[in-house]
N, C-alpha and C positions, 0 to 999 in steps of 0.2 A: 554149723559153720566153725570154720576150725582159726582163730589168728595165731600167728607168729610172733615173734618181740624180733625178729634178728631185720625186719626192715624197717627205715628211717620212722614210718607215721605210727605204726602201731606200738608206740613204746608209752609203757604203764608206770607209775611210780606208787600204786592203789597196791596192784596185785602179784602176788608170786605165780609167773608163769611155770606152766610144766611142760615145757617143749622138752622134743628129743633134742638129744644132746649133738651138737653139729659141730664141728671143728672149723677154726677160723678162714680155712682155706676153702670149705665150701661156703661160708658166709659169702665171701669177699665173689668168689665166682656168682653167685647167685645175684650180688648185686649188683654185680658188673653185666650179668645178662637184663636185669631189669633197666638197666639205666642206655644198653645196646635197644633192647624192646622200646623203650621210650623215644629213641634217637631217628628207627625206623620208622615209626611211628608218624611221627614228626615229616619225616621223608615222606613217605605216604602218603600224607595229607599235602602238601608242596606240590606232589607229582598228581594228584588228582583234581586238585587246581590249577596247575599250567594245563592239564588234559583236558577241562574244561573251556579253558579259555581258547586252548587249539581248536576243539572243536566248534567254537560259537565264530572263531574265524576263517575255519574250512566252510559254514554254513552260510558264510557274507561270502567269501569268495563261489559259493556255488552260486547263489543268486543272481552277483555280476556275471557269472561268464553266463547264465540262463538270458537278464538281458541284453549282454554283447552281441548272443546268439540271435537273437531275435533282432537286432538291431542290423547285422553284416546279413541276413536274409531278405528284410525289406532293402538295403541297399543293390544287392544283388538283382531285386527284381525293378528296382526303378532302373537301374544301369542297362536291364534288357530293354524296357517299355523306351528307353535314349534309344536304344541301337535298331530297333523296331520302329521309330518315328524315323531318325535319319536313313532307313531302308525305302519307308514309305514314299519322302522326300527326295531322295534322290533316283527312284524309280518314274516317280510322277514326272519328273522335271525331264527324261530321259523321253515320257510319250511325247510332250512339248516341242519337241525336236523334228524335224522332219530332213532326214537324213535321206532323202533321194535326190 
């Protein structure tokens, strides 16, 4: 395992590190990409959490419109079983008549 002294935690006051020698301009680059990595990271977890939560809401919205479906079907068929009684009844009421 190899550590570094050029980032924030791993700094020693015990021992003389032997790192390559690195100039101040990639220090600063390197940290600035750890502290970007971090920032993503961050993001990442945000967006995988709203993406949860979208989905446990996509799966309540699928539910409801499962019983709406089923709910606008038995509608549909009581509305025939209306129009099938009122056919009946106005058919019967029609032999009732004696139109000669």
């Amino acid at each position: 395992m190899k550590i570094t002294s050029w980032t924030s935690g791993n700094g020693c006051n015990y021992f003389e590190w032997a790192d390559d020698v690195i100039c101040e301009h990639a220090k600063e680059v390197i940290c600035e990409q750890i502290e970007k990595i971090e920032a993503l990271s961050y993001e990442l977890a945000k967006s995988k959490k709203r993406e949860k939560a979208v989905s446990m809401k996509a799966e309540k919205y699928k539910k409801n419109l499962n019983v709406l479906s089923v709910c606008l079907a038995v509608s549909w068929v009581i509305i025939g079983f209306y129009i099938v009684m009122i056919v009946a009844i106005v058919l019967s009421s029609y032999r009732g008549w004696d139109c000669t």
